[in-house]
DSSP file (Angstrom, degrees, kcal/mol; ACC not computed):
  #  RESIDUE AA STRUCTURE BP1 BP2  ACC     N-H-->O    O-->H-N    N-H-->O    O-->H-N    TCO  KAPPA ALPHA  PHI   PSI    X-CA   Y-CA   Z-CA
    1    1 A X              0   0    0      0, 0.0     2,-0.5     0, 0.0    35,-0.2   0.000 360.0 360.0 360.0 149.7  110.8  119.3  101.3
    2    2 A X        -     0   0    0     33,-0.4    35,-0.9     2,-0.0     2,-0.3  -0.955 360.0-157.4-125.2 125.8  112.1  116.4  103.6
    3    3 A X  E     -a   37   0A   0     -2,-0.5     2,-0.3    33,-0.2    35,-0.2  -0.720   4.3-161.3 -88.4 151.8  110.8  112.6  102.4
    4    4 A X  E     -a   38   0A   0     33,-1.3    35,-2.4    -2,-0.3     2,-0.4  -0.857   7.8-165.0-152.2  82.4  111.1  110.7  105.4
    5    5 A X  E     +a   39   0A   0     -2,-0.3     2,-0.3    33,-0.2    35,-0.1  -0.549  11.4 176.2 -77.4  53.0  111.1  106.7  103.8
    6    6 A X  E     -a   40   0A   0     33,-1.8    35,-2.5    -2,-0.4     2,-0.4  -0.360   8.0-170.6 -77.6 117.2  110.4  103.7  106.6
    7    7 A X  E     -a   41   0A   0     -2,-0.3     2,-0.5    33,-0.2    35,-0.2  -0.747   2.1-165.6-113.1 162.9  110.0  100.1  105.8
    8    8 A X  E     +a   42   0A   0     33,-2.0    35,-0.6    -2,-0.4     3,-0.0  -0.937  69.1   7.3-140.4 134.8  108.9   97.5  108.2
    9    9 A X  S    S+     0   0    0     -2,-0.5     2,-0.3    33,-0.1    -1,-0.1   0.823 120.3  57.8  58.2  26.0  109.2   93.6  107.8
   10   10 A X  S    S-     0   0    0     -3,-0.1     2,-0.5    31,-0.1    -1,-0.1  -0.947  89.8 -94.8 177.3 164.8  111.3   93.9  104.7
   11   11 A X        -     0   0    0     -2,-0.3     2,-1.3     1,-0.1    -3,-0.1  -0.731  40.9-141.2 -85.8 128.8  114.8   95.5  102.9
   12   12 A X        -     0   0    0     -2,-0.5    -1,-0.1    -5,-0.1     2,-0.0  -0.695  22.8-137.6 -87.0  94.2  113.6   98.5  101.5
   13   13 A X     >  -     0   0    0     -2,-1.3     4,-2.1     1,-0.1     5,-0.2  -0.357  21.7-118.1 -90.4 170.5  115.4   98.5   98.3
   14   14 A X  H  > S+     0   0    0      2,-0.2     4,-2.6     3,-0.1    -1,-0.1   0.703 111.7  60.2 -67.2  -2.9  117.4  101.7   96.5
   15   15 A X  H  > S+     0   0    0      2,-0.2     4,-1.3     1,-0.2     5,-0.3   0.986 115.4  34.8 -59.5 -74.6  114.2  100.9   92.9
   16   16 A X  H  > S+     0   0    0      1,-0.3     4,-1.9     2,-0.2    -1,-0.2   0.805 113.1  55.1 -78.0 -18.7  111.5  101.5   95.1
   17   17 A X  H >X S+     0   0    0     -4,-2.1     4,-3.6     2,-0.2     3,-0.6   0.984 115.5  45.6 -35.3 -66.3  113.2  104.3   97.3
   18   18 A X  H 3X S+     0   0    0     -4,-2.6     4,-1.5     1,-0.2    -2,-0.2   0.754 112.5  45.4 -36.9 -39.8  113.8  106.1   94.0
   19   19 A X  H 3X S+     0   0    0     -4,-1.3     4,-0.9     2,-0.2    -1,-0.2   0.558 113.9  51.6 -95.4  -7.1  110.3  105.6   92.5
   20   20 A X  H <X S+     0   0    0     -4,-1.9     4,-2.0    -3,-0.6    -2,-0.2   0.921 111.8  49.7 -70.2 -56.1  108.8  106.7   96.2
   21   21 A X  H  X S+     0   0    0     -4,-3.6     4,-1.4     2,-0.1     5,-0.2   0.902 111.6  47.7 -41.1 -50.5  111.2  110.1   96.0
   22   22 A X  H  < S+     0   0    0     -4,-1.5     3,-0.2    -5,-0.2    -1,-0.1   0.940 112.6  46.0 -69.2 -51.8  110.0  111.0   92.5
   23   23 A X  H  < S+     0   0    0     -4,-0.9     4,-0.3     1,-0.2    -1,-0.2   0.892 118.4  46.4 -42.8 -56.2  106.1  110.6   93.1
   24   24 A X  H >< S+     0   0    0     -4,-2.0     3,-0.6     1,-0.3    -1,-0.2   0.692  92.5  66.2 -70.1 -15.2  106.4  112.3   96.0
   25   25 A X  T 3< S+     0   0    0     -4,-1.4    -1,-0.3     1,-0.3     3,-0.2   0.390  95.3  70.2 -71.4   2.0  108.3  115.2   95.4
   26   26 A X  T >  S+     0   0    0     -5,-0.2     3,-1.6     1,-0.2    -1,-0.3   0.916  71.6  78.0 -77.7 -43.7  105.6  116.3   93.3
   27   27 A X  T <  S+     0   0    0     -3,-0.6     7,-0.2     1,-0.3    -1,-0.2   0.341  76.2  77.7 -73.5   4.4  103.0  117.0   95.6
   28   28 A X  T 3  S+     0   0    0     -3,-0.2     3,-0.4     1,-0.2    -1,-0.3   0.723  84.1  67.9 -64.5 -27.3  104.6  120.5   96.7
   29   29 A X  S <  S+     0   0    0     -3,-1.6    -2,-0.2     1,-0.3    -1,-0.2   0.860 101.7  43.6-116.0 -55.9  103.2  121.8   93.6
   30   30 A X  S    S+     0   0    0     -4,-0.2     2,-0.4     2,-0.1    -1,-0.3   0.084 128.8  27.6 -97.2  22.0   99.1  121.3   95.1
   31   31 A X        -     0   0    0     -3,-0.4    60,-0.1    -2,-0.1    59,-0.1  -0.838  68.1-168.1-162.8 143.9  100.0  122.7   98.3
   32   32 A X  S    S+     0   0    0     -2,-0.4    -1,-0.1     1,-0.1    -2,-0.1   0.705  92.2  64.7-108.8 -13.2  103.2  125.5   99.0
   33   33 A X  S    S+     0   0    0     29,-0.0    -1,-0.1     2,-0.0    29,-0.1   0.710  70.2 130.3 -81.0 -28.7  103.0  125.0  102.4
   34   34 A X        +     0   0    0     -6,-0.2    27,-0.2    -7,-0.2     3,-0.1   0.052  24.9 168.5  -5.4  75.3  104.1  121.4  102.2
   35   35 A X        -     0   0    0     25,-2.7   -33,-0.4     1,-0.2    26,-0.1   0.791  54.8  -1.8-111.4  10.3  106.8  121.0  104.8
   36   36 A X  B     -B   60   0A   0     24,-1.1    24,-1.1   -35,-0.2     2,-0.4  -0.308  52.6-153.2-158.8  86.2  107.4  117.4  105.1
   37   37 A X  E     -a    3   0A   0    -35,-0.9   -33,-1.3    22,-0.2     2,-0.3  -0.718   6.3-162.2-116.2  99.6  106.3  113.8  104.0
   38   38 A X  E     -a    4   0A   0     -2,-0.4    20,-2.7   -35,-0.2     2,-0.3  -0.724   4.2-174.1 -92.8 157.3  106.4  110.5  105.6
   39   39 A X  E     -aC   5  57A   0    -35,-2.4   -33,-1.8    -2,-0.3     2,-0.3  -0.912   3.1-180.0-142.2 134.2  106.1  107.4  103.9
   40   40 A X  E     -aC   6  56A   0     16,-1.4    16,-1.3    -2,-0.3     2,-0.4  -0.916  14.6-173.2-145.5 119.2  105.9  103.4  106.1
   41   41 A X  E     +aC   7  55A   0    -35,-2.5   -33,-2.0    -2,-0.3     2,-0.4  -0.794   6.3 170.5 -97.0 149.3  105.6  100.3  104.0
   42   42 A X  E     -aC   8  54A   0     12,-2.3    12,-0.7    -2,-0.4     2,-0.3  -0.995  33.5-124.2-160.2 161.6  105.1   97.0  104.9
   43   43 A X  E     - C   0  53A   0    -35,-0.6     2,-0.5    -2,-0.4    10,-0.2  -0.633  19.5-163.0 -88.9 145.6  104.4   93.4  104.3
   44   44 A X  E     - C   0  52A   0      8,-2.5     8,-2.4    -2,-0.3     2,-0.6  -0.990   8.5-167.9-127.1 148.3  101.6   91.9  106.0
   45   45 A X  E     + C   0  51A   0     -2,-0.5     2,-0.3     6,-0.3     6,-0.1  -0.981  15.2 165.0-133.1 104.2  101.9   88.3  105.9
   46   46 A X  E  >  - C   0  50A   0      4,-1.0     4,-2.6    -2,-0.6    -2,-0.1  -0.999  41.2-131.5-148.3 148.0   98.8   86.2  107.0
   47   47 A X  T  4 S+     0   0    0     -2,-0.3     3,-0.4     1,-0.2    -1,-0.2   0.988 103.2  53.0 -73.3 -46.9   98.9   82.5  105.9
   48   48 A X  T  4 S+     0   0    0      1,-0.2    -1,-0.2    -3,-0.1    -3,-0.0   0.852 115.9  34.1 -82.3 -15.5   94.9   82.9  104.4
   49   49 A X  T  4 S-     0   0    0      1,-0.2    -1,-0.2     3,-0.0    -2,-0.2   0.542  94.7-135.2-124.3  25.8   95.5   85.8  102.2
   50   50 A X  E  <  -C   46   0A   0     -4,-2.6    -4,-1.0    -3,-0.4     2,-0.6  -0.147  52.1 -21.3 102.6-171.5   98.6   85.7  100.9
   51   51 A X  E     +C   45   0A   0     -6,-0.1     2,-0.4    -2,-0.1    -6,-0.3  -0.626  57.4 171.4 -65.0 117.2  101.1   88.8  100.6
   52   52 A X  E     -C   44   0A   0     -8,-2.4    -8,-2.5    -2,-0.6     2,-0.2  -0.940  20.4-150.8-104.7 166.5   99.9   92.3  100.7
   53   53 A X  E     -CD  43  72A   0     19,-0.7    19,-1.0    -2,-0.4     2,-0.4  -0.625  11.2-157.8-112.3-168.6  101.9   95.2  100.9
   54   54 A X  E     -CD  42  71A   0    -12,-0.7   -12,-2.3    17,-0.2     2,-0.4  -0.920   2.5-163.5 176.8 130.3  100.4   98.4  102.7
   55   55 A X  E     -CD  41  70A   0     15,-4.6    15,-1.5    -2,-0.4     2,-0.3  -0.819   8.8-176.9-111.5 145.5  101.6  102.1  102.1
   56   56 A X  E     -CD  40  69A   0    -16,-1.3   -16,-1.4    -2,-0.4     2,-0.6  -0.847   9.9-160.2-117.2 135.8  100.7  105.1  104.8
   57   57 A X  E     -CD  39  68A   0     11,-4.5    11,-0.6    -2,-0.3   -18,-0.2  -0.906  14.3-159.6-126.9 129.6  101.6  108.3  104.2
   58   58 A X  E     - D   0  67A   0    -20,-2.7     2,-0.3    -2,-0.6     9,-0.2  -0.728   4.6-166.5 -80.0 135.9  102.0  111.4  106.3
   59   59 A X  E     - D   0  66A   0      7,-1.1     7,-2.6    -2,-0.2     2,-0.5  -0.913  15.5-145.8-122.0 114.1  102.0  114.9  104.8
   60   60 A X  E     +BD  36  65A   0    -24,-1.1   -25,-2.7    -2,-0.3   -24,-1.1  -0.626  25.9 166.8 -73.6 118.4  103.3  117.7  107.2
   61   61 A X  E >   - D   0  64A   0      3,-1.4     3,-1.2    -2,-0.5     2,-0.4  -0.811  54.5 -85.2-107.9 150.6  101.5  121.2  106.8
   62   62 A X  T 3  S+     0   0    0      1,-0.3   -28,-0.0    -2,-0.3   -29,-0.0  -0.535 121.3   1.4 -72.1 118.5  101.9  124.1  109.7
   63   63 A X  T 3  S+     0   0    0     -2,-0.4    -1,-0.3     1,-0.0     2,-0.2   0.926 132.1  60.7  71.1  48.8   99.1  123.0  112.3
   64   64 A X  E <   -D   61   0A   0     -3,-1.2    -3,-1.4     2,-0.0     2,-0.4  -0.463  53.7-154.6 171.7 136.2   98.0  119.8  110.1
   65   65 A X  E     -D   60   0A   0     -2,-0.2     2,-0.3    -5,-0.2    -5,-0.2  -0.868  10.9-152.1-126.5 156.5   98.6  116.6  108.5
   66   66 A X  E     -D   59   0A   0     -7,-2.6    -7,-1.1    -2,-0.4     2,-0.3  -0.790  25.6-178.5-101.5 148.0   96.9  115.0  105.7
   67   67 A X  E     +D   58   0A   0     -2,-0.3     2,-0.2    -9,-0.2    -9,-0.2  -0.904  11.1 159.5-132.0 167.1   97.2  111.1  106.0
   68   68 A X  E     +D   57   0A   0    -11,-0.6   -11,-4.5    -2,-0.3     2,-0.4  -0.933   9.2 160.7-166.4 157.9   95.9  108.4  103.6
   69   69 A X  E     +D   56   0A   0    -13,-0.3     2,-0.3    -2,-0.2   -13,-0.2  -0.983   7.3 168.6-164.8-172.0   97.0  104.5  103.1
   70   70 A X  E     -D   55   0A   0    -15,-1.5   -15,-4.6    -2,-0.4     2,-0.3  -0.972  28.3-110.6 177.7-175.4   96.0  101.2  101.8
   71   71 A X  E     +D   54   0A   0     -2,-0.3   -17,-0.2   -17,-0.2     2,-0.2  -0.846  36.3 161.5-121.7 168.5   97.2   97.6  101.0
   72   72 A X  E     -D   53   0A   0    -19,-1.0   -19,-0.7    -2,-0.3     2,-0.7  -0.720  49.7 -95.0 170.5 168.0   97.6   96.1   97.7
   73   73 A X  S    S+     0   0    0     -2,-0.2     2,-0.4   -21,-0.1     3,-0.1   0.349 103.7  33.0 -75.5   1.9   99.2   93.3   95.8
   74   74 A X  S  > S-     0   0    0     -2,-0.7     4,-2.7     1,-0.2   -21,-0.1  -0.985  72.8-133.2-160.4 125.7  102.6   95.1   94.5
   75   75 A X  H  > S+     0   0    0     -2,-0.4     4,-1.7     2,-0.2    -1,-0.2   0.962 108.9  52.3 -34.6 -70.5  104.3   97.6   96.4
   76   76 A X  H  > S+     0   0    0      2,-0.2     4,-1.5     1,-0.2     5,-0.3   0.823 106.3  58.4 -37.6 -51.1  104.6   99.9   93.2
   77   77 A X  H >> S+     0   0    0      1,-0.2     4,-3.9     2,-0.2     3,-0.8   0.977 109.2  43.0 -36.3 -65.8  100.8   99.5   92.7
   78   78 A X  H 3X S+     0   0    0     -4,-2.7     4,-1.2    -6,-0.3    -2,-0.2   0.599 104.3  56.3 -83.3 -14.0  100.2  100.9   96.1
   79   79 A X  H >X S+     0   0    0     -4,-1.7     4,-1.3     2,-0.2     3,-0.5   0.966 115.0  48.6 -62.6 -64.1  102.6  104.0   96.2
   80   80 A X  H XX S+     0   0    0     -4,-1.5     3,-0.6    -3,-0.8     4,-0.6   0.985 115.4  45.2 -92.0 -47.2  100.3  104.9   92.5
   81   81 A X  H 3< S+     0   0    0     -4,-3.9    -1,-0.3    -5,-0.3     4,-0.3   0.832 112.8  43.8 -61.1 -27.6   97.2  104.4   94.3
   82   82 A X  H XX S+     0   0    0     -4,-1.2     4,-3.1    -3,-0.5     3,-1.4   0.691 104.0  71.7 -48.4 -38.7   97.7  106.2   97.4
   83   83 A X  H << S+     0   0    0     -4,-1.3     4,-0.2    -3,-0.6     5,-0.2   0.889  93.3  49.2 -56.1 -66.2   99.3  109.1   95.5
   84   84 A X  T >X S+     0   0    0     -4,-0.6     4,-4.7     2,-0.2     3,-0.6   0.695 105.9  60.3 -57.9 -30.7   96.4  110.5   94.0
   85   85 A X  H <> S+     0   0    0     -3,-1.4     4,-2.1    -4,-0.3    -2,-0.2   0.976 109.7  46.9 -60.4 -53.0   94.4  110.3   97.8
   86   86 A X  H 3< S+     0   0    0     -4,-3.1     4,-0.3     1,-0.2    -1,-0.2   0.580 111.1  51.8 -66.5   5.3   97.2  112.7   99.2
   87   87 A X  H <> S+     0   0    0     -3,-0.6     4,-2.3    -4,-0.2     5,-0.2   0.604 105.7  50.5-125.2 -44.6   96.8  114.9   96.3
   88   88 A X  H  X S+     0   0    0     -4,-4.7     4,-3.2    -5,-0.2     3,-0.5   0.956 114.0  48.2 -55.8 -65.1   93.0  115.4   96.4
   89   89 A X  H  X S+     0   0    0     -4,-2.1     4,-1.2     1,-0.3    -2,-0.2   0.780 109.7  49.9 -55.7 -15.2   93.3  116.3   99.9
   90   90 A X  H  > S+     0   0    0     -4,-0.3     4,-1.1     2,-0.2    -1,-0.3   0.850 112.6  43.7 -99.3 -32.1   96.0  118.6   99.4
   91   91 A X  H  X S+     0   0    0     -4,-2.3     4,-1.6    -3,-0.5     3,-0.3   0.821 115.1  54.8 -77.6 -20.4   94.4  120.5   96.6
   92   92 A X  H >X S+     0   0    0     -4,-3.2     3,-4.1    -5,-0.2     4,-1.0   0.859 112.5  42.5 -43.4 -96.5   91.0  120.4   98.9
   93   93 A X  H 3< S+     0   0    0     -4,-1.2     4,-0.3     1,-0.3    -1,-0.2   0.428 112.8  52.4 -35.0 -23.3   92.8  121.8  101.5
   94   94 A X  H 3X S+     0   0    0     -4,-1.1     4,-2.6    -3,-0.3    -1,-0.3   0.783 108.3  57.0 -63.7 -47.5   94.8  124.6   98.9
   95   95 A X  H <X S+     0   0    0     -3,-4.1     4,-1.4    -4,-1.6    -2,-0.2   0.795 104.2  49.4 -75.3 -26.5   91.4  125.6   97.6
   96   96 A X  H  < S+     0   0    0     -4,-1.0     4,-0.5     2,-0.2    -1,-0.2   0.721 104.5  56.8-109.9  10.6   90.1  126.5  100.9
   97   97 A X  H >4 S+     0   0    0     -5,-0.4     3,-4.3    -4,-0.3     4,-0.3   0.991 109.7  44.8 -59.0 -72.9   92.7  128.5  101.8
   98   98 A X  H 3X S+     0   0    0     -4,-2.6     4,-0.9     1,-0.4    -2,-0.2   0.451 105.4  58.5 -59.9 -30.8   92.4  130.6   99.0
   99   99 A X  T 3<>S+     0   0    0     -4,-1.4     5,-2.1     2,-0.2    -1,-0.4   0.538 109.8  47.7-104.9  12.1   89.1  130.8   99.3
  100  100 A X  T <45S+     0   0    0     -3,-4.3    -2,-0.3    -4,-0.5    -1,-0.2   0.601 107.8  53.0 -47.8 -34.3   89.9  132.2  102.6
  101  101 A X  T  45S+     0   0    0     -4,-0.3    -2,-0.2     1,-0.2    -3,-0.2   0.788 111.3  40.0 -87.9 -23.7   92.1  134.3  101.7
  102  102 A X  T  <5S-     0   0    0     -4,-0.9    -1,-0.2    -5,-0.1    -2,-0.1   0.287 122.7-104.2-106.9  17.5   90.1  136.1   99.0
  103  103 A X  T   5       0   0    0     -5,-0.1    -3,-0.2     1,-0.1    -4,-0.1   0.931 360.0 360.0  58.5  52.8   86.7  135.8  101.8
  104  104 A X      <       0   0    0     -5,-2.1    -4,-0.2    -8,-0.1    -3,-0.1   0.172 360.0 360.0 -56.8 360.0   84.9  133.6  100.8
């Protein structure tokens, strides 16, 4: 599985590269078909509400991507809140294979 890590309006440094590889490299486990995952952070910088940061994330499936994002005050915050969106949908999406496959 190929992590694909793009940061925008900041130095993406090797901490949060690491702790972005390890979180995601999980998510193969809810889905087997899993063949690729991008990840784009950024700052948004707006003078009346201060820093946020702001995750999106891509998960490549054959014929479909899962996406999810958000902002929130700490990078590391928003990589563990986002995590959990891409990981419901991918076990949604696990579960109705299967329950294609056994015809349902």
């Amino acid at each position: 599985m190929n992590i694909t890590i793009s940061a925008k309006d900041f130095k993406l440094t090797p901490a949060i590269k690491e702790y972005i590889d390890e979180k995601f490299s999980r998510l193969g486990k809810f889905h087997p078909q899993v063949q690729r995952i991008g990840v784009e952070l950024d700052v948004d910088r707006n003078v009346t509400k201060g820093k946020k940061n702001r995750i999106e994330v891509w998960v490549y499936l054959p014929g479909r991507t899962v996406e999810a994002g958000l902002k929130a005050e700490h990078m590391r915050e928003a990589v563990d809140l986002v995590y959990p969106k891409i990981e419901r949908q991918l076990v949604k999406l696990n579960e109705e294979r299967l329950a294609r496959r056994r015809g349902r």
